[in-house]
N, C-alpha and C positions, 0 to 999 in steps of 0.2 A: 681720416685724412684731414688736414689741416690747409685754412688758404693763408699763408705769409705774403709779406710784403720784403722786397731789397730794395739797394735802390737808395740811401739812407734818407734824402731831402725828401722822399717820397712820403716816408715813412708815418709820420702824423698823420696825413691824409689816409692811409692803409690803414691804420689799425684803427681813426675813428669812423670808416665804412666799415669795420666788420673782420678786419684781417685778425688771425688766432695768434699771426708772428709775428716776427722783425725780426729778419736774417742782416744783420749788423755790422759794418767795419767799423765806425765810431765805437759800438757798443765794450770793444774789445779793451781799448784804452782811454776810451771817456765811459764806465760803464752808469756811472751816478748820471751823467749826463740823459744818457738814454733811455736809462730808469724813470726817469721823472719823466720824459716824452710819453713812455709805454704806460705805465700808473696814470699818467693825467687821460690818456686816451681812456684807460679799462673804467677807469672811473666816471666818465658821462661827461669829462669836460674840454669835452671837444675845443675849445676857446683857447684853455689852458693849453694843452699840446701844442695844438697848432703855432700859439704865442711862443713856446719855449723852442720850438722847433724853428723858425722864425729867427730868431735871436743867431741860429747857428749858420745863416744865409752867407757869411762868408767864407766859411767851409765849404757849403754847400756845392757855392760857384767853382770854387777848386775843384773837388771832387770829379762835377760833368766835365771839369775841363783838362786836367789833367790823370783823372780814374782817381779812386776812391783809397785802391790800394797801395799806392805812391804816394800819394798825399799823407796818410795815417803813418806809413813808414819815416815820412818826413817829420811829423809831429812827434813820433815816438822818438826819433833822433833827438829832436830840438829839446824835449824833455828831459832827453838821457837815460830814457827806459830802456833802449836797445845801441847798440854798436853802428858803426859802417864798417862796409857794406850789409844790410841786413836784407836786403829781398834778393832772390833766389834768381840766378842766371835764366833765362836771358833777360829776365826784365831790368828793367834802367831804372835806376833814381831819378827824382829832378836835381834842375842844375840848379845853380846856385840864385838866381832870381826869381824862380819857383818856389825856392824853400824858404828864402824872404817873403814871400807872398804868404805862404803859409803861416809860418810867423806872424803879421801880422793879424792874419784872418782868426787865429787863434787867440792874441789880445785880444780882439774885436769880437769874438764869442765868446770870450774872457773862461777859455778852456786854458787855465795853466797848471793844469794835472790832474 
């Protein structure tokens, strides 16, 4: 058995208590991002993680506020990794000042792919 961490903003905090995971929606389409949060944890530098994880705080705020997985869908769009509509009935996309938000929170954790 294994104890993981979700949750993503959590996540630093999880894995430098102890957590074995990091069950991830950023991981999926920022994965070097995440990389470097989970590495700087395994590695004893608690400081580090938390720092780089930190940087991602206006994602973060998205995510608790609009869910993690509308958000990411959002970013995937903005990127051009994926189509619209891409999440799966009945869930809703955000609207279009949500994904502006997104947007920007994305320059601002300078996630541009």
């Amino acid at each position: 058995m294994t104890i993981g961490v979700s949750g993503d903003w959590t996540a630093a905090r999880g894995l430098n208590s102890g957590c074995d995971g990091w069950y991830s929606v950023l991981g999926g389409t920022f994965p070097q991002t995440a990389l470097a949060i989970a590495r700087a944890a395994q590695a004893g530098q608690a400081d580090q993680a938390a720092e780089l994880s930190d940087r991602l705080e206006p994602l973060w705020t998205l995510f608790r506020r609009h869910g993690s997985l509308r958000v990411i869908s959002a970013a995937a769009s903005h990127l051009g990794l994926v189509g619209e509509p891409n999440l799966p009935l009945p869930v809703r996309g955000l609207n279009e000042a949500a994904r502006q938000e997104v947007v920007a929170a994305l320059d601002a954790a300078g996630l541009t792919s």
